[in-house]
N, C-alpha and C positions, 0 to 999 in steps of 0.2 A: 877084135870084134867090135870095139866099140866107136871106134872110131871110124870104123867101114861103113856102120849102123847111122853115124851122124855126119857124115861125110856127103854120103849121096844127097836125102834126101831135105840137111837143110840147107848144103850149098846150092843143091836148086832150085829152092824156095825161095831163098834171099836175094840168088840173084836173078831171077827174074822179077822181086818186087825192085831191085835195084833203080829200075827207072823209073818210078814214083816217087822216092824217099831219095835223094839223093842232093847233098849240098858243094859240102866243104872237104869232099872227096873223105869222106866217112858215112859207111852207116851202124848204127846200133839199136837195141832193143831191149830195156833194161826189167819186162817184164812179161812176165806169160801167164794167162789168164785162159777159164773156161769159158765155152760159149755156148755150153748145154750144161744143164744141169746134171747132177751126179754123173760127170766125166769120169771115166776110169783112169784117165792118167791125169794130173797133176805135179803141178813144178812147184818147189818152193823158193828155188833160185833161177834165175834167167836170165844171164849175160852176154849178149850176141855182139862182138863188132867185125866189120867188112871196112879193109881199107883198100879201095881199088888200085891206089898207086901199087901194091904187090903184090896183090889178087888173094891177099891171107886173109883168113876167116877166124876167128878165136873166139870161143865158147866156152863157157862153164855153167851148167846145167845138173840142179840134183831135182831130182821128183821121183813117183811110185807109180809104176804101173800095175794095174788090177785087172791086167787081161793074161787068161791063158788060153789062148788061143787063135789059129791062125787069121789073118786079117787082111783088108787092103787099105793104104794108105791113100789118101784123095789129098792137093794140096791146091788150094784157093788163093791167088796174089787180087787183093783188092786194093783200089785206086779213088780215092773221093765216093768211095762205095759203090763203086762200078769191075767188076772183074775184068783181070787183063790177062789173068791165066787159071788156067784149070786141068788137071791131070793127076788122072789115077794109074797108081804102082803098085801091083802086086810083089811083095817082099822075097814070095817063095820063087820068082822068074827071073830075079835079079840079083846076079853074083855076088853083088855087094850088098847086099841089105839080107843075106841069108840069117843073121841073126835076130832079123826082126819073125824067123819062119819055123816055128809060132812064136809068139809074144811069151813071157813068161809074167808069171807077178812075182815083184821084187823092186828094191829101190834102186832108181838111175843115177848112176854119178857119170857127169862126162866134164872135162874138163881138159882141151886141148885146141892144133890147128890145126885147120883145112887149108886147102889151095886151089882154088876157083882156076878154071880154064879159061887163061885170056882173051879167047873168041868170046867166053862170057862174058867177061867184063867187056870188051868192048861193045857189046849191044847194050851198052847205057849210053844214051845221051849226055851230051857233055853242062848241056845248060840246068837240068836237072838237079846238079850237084850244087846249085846256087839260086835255089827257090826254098825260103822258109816252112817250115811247120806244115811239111807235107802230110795230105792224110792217107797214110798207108798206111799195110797190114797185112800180114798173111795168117789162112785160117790151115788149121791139118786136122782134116778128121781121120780115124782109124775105126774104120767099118771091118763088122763079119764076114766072111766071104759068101753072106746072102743078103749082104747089103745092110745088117742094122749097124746100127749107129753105135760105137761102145765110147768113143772117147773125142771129145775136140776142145783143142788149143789154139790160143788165137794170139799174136805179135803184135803190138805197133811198132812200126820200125820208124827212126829217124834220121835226118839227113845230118844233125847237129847245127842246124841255121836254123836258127827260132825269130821272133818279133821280139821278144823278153829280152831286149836287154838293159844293163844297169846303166848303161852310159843315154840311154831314150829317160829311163826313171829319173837319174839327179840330175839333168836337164830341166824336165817339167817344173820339179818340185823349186829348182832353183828360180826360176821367169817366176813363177808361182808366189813365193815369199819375197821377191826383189820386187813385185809391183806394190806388196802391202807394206815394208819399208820405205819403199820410196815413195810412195802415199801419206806415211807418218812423216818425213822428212817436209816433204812439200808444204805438208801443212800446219808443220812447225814454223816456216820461211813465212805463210799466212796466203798463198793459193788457194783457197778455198775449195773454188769451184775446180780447180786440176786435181786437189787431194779427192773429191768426191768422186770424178770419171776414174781416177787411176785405181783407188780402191775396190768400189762399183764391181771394173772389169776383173780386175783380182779375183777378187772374190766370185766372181760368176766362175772364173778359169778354174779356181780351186774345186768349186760345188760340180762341176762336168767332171773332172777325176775325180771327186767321190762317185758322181753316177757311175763314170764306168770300172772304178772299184767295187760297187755294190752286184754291175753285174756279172762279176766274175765271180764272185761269193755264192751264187745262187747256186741250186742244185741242179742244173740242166746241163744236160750233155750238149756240151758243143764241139763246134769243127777247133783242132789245134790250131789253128792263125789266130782264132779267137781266144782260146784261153792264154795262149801267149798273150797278146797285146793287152788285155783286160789285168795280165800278171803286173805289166809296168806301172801302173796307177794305185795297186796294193801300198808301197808307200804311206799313202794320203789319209787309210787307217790302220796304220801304225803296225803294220806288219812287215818288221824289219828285221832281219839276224843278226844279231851282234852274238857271241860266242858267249862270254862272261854271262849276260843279260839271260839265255838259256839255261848253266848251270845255277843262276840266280832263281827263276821261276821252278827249274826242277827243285830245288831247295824250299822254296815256298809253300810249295804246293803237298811235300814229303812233311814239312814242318809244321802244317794245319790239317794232316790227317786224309789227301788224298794220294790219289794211285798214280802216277807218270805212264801215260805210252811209251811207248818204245818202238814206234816203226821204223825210225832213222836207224838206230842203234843195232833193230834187227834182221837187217836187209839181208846177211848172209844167210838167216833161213827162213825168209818171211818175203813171198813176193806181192809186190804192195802195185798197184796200178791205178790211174785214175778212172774215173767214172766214164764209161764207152757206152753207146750207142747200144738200144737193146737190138733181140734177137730180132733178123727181118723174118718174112714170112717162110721163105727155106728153111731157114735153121730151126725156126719155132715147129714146124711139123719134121723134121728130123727130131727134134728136144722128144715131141709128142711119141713118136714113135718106136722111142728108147726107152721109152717106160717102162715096157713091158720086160727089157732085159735088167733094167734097173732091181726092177724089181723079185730078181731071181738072187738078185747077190747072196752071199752069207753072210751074217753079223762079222766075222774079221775081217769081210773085205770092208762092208761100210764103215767099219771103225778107223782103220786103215784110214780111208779117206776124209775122215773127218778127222785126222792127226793132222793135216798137210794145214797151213798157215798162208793163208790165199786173202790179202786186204783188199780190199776198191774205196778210194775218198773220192769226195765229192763235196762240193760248196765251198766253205770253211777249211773245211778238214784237207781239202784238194788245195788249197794255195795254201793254207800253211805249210803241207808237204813240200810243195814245188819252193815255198821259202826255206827248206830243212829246217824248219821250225816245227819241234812236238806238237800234234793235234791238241793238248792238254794245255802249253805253255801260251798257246794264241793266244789265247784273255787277258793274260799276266802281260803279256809282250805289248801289246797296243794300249794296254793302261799305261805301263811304266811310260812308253813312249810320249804318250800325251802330259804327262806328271812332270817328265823332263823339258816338254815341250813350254809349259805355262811356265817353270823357273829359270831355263834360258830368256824367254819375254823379259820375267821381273827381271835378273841381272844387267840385262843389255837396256830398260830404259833406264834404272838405276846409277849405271854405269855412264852409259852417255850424258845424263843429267849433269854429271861432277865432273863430264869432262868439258862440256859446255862454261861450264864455271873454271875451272882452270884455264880453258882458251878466255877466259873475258877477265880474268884478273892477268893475267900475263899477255893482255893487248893482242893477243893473236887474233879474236875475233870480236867486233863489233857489237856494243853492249845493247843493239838493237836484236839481235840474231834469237831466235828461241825463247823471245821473253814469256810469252805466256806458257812455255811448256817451262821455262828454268822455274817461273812464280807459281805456277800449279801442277807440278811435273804427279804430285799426289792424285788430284784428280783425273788426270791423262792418265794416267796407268790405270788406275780404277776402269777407266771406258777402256783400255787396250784391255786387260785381264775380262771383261765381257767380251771385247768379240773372240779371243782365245777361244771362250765357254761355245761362240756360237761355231767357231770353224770345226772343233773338235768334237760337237756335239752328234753330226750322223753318225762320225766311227763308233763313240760311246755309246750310241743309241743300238748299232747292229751288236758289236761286240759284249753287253749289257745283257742283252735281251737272250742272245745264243748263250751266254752263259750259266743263264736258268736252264736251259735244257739239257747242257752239258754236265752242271756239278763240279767239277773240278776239283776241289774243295769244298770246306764251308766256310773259311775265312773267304775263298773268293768268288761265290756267292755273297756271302754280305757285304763285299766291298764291291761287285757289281751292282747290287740293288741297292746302297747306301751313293752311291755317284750318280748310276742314271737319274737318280730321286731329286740330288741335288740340282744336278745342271735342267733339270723339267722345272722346277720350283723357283731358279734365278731366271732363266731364258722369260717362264712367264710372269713374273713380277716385272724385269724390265718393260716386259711389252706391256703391259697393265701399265706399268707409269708412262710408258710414252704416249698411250690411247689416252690415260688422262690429261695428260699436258696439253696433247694435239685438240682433245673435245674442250679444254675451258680456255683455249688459244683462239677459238673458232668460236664459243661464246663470247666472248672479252671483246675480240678485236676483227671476225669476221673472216678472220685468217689464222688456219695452225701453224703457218712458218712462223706466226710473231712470235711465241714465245720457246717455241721448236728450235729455231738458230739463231735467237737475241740475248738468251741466256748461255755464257759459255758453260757454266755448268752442266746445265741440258744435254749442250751439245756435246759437250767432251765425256759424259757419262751414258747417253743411251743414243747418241746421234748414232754409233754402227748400225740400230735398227730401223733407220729412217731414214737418212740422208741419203742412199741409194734410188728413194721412190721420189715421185713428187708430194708435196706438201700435202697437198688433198690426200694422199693414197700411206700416207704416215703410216697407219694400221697395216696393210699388205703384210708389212712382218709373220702377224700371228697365221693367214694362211700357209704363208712358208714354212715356219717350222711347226704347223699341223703335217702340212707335204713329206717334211721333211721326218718327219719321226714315225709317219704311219707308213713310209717305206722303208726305212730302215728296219721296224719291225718286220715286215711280211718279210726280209732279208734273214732276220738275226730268227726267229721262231717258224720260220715257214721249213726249216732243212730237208721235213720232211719228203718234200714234196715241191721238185722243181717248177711244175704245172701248174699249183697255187699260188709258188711266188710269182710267177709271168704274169698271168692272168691277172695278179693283184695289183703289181706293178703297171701291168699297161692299163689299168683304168687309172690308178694315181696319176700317171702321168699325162695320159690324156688329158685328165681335167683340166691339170695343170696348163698344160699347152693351150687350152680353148680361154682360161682364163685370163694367163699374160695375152693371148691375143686381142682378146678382147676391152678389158679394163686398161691395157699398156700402162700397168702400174710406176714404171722407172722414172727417172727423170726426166729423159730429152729423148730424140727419139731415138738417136746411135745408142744409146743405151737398151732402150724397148728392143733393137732388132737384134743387138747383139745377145740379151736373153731369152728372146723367142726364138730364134735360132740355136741355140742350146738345148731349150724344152723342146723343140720338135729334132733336133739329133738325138736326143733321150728316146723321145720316141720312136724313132725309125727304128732304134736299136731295140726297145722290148719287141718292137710288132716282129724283127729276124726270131728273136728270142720265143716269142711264141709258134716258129716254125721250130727251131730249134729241140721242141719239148716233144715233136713227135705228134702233136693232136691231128695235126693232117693226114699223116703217113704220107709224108713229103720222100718222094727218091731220096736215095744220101747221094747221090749225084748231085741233085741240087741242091742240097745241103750243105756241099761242099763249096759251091758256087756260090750260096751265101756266105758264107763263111769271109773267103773273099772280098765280098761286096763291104762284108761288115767290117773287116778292116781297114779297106782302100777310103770308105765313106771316112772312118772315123780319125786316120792318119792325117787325110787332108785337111779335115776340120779342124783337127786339134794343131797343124800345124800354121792354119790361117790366125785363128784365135791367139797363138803363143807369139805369134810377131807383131801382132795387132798392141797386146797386151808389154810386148816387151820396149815397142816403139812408141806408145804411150809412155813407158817408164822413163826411158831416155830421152826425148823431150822433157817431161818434167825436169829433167835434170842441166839439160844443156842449153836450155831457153832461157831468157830473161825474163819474161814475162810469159809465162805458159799458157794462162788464163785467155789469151787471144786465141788458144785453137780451139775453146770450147763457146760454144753461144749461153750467155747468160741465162739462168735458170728464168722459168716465166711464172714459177710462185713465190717471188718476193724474198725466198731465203736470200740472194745479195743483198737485199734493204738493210737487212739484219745481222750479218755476219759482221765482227770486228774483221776492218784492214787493217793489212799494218804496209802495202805495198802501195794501197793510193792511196796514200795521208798525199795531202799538195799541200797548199798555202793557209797561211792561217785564215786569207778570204774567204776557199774552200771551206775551209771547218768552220767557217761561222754561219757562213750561207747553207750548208748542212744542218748546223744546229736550228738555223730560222725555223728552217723548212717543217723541221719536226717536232719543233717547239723545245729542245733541250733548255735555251736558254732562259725561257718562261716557267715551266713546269717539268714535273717529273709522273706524268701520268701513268705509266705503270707500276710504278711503286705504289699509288695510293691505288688504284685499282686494285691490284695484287690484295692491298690491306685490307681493301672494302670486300674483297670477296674472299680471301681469305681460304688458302689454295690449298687445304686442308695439311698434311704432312708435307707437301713439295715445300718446303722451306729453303730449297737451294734452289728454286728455280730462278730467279733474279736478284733477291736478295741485295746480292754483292756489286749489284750494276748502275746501284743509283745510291747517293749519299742524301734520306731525307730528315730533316730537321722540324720539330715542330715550334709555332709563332702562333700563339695566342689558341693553340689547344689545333691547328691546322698545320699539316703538312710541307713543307718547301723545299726548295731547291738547293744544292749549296751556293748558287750568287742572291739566294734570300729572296726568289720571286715565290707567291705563296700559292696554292694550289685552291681553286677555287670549290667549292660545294658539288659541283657535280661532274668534279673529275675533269672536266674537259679539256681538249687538246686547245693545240695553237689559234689564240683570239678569241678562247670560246669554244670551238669546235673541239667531238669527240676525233681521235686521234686517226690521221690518215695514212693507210701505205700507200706505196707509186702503186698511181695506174698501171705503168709500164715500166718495170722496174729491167728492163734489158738496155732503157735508154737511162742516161743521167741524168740530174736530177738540174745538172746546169747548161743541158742541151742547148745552141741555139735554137733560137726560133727567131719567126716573123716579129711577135709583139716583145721579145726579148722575155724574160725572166716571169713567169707568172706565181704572184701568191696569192695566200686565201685571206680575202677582203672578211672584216670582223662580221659579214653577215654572212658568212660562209661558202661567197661564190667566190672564183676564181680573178681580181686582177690584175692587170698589168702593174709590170715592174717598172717606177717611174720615181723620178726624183722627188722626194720628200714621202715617198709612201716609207713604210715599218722596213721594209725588207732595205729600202735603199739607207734608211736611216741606221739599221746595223752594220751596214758594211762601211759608213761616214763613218761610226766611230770606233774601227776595228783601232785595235793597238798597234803599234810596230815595235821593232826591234826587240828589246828584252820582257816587255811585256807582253808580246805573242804566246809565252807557253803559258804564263799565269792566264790572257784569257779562252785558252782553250781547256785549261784546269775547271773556267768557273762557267765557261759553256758547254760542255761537252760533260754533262753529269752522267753518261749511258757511252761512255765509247765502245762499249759489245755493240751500239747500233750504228756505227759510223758505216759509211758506204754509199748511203742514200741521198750525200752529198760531194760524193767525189767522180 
């Protein structure tokens, strides 16, 4: 009987949704769900597969029916929320379904196969079977025979071709960390300006997979293409499954006094579904109309009904699932990842530091290669272990925040609210030092690149937060990770409510967009379009998202069709951006000189930055030094001293050796520094006009320097400048005189 009962009516069901949901010549349905409230029958289990190569069907199905009485079965095939079939069977007219004639109350076990008539399967479409993350479904209500409503169940069926896959995720994630590597290497070698576009891009490519990580996390029902493809970029905050790491956090969590989910574990009697699309207008006046029999029931039927174990997740709780990672163990799981994330960093530059050092004691490599990382490899880790703080910081911001609301523990509560405290408290003290450095760079010297990329200190410890913008727009930082953290909350505490996080989300991001538009914060302009294009894919994606939430009462027709749009948009993008980002890397790599494909920054950070790749002649470096008065004075050391940079004690310090002569400042070749600080001949200290040209350009009047009243002369035999270059040294005393002119080599450049 039971089989006669489940034979008719769900192999006609399935296959005619068959040519909606169809991929890899499988369909399945791994959950059944109500779509009225107080349904008289529910499922606790629901496992439906169709494999058309042998037209077999195989199900295993327990639930309870709370109807006694006779009925007609209506079965609903919907397509991108458009019906494509519709038909009602009365049980008692139908030979085979005589057991449904009446219904009885009692619990269903079915657990067997069927055999589809191959006229049916043939009316699938063959292309069908090879279209992803179809959105199908079939609805079966079981009305009275005067038509009310007692009980409806609803399917999503799938074809088993999703956008989700792992081989798309460690792809990304790999292009993703080999640009920020090869960024660190580059600018080890002393590329400067290549390390700062390659990183730059990085790091934009990284922050677009957090956005479409954060928007898979929201609570908004969307079309399945879409929560597929927003699943591959989960990665990015640290929601990954390792097996061990699970029974680690289940342990944690059992260990400090909280409770473990168990949805995974209890799928044999617990049917667990993602968050669907509400009721449309049909169903909701069906829903309405069933009230009134609802409300006849007797307390053992609704008890009954409230035994059955029926889950829906959504946001969080919904890709954790789809990661088979416990609702509970999420918090635990993207900490741990991040925690391993910052000690693989330290090891790896630790490591390569001493290997660096073995290749230079064992001649393998050139004792020019990495020197300021081999000499200060302490403070380059110091600036690496920040931007770590800054990459890792939206995931810890969403996952932080959601874990206040969750509880989990109380060890992990306090170990969420003791980390996000942290990383808000270093992210804004660096930005505070760099706003101060930038504002007495720009008092001092008129310019905040001087002291921004003249100190390698500076730059090797808070340059992550700057060196992506231009010099003027140094601060930009602190909007970003304002940006950045007030949307990761309305992520991490909005769960309640998908419709507050869109709405909150598309005005964050708005702004955002009008602002890079506006200000073009970045450095050059391929940078400016390459991040305004980013902010406006962000937004294209909330403003679907805000259809997505239902405020319209958008068709699911078209809903479906966004859905689409939204993954077609964001595949292409992401895959222009990932070649972009990844042909940037390899250049860096396989150029000699990389720095020829990017154009000279135009606020002076070249002026400023140590080379170590255009060191030329020791003529160069002296006509360098002229230019800037190395040889004369050491003007920003007594500056520095005269103004007296409150705490920044590492901000030059280490970049000028000065001696004092009769209670006054000097140089180490003993030129002494005069009373009011001034640069070359007297004059206060100048950067290039045009620091994208060199500094030994020709020109028409050949070589210009600054005559002692501070205009501009010609380069000419017997003037200062030609007079230094009469008595450069040669042969072995060229390094000694670039030892006693060259007191500032962090400023070399502005002569090469």
């Amino acid at each position: 009987m039971r089989r006669s009962l489940i034979s008719s009516p769900l192999s006609l069901l399935l296959a005619v949704c068959l040519p909606l949901v169809s991929a890899i010549r499988m369909f399945e349905s791994n959950s059944l769900s109500t779509c009225m409230s107080n349904s008289s029958f529910s499922a606790t289990l629901f496992n439906v597969v169709f494999t058309p190569d042998n037209g077999t069907l195989t199900f295993d199905i327990n639930g309870i029916s709370q109807i006694a009485s006779k009925v007609l079965v209506e079965f609903q095939v919907l397509g991108y929320g458009y019906s494509i079939y519709h038909k009602t069977i009365d049980p008692c007219s139908d030979e085979t379904l005589k057991g449904l004639c009446p219904m009885n109350q009692a619990p269903i076990v079915l657990q067997s196969n069927a055999i589809l008539p191959q006229s049916t399967v043939n009316q699938i479409p063959n292309a069908v079977y090879y279209i992803p993350d179809l959105d199908g479904k079939v609805q079966v209500w079981i009305n009275g025979t005067d038509g009310t409503p007692l009980a409806c169940v609803e399917a999503e069926l799938s074809n088993g071709k999703t956008v989700n896959q792992k081989g798309v995720a460690w792809t990304v994630a790999i292009i993703a960390g080999l640009g920020l590597v090869i960024s660190a290497v580059v600018s080890g070698l002393g590329h400067s300006n290549t390390s700062a576009h390659v990183a730059s891009n990085a790091m934009s490519l990284f922050s677009y997979f957090q956005a479409q990580a954060f928007l898979g996390m929201t609570a908004v029902t969307t079309p399945p293409i879409v929560r597929g493809w927003t699943q591959n970029f989960q990665w990015s905050m640290g929601i990954i499954r390792v097996s061990f790491l699970q029974r680690m956090a289940t342990w944690y969590q059992r260990a400090t006094g909280g409770t473990p989910s168990k949805y995974l574990s209890s799928l044999a009697t617990t049917s667990i579904s993602v968050q669907k699309r509400s009721l449309d207008s049909l169903l909701a006046r069906r829903a309405v109309t069933a009230m009134n029999y609802i409300a006849k029931r007797t307390n053992s039927q609704t008890t009954a009904a409230e035994n059955l174990k029926t889950v829906t997740v959504k946001g969080i709780q919904r890709v954790g699932f789809v990661s088979k990672i416990e609702s509970t163990n999420i918090f635990f799981t993207g900490y741990t990842f991040f925690v391993l994330f910052v000690l693989l960093v330290v090891i790896g530059v630790v490591a390569f530091k001493y290997i660096c050092e073995g290749l230079v004691k064992s001649g393998r490599m050139k004792t020019d290669k990495f020197t300021d990382f081999r000499n200060g490899w302490r403070l380059v880790l110091k600036g690496i272990l920040f931007r770590v703080v800054l990459i890792g910081f939206p995931q810890m911001v969403v996952l932080c925040f959601w874990e206040l609301t969750q509880r989990d523990s109380a060890a992990e509560v306090v170990l969420g609210i003791s980390t996000i405290v942290t990383m808000i408290v270093i992210l804004a003290w660096a930005a505070l030092k760099v706003w101060r450095i930038g504002r007495k760079s720009f008092k001092m010297h008129k310019n905040p690149a001087y002291i921004l990329y003249s100190d390698p200190k500076a730059l090797n410890k808070w340059g992550f937060l700057y060196v992506q913008f231009k010099a003027t727009m140094y601060f930009f930082i602190v909007p970003v990770l304002a940006y950045t953290m007030i949307k990761g909350m309305f992520v991490g505490l909005g769960q309640g409510s998908g419709t507050v996080q869109t709405i909150g989300i598309l005005i964050i991001d708005a702004a955002f967009l009008i602002t890079v538009s506006i200000m073009r914060p970045y450095m050059d302009k391929k940078t400016n379009a390459f991040n305004i294009a980013i902010a406006a894919v962000n937004f294209f994606n909330v403003l679907l998202y805000l259809f997505f939430t239902e405020i319209f009462s958008v068709p699911t027709l078209a809903i479906g069709v966004m859905g689409v749009i939204f993954f077609v948009v964001n595949a292409v993008f992401a895959l222009v951006i990932l070649l972009m980002v990844l042909w940037s890397s390899i250049w860096a790599l396989i150029s000699k000189n990389p720095d020829t494909r990017y154009q000279p920054m135009r606020d002076d950070r070249g002026s400023f930055i140590k080379s170590q790749t255009n060191l030329g002649t020791t003529e160069l470096d002296a006509l360098g030094a002229t230019a800037r008065g190395d040889g004369k004075i050491s003007t920003y050391a007594a500056e520095r001293k005269r103004m007296e940079l409150d705490d920044d004690d590492d901000l030059s310090g280490s970049s000028t050796n000065v001696s004092q002569v009769d209670g006054r400042p000097t140089t180490r070749s003993g030129a002494t520094i005069n009373d009011a600080g001034s640069g070359f001949f007297g004059q206060p200290p100048r950067t290039p006009v045009e620091p994208a040209q060199p500094m030994l350009a020709a020109s028409p009047g050949g070589y210009r320097s600054q005559s002692p009243n501070g205009h501009p002369e010609q380069y000419r035999p017997g003037s200062r400048s030609q007079q230094s270059v009469n008595n450069l040294p040669s042969g072995n005393g060229a390094q000694q005189f670039r030892n006693q002119n060259n007191a500032s080599p962090w400023q070399r450049g502005v002569g090469y």
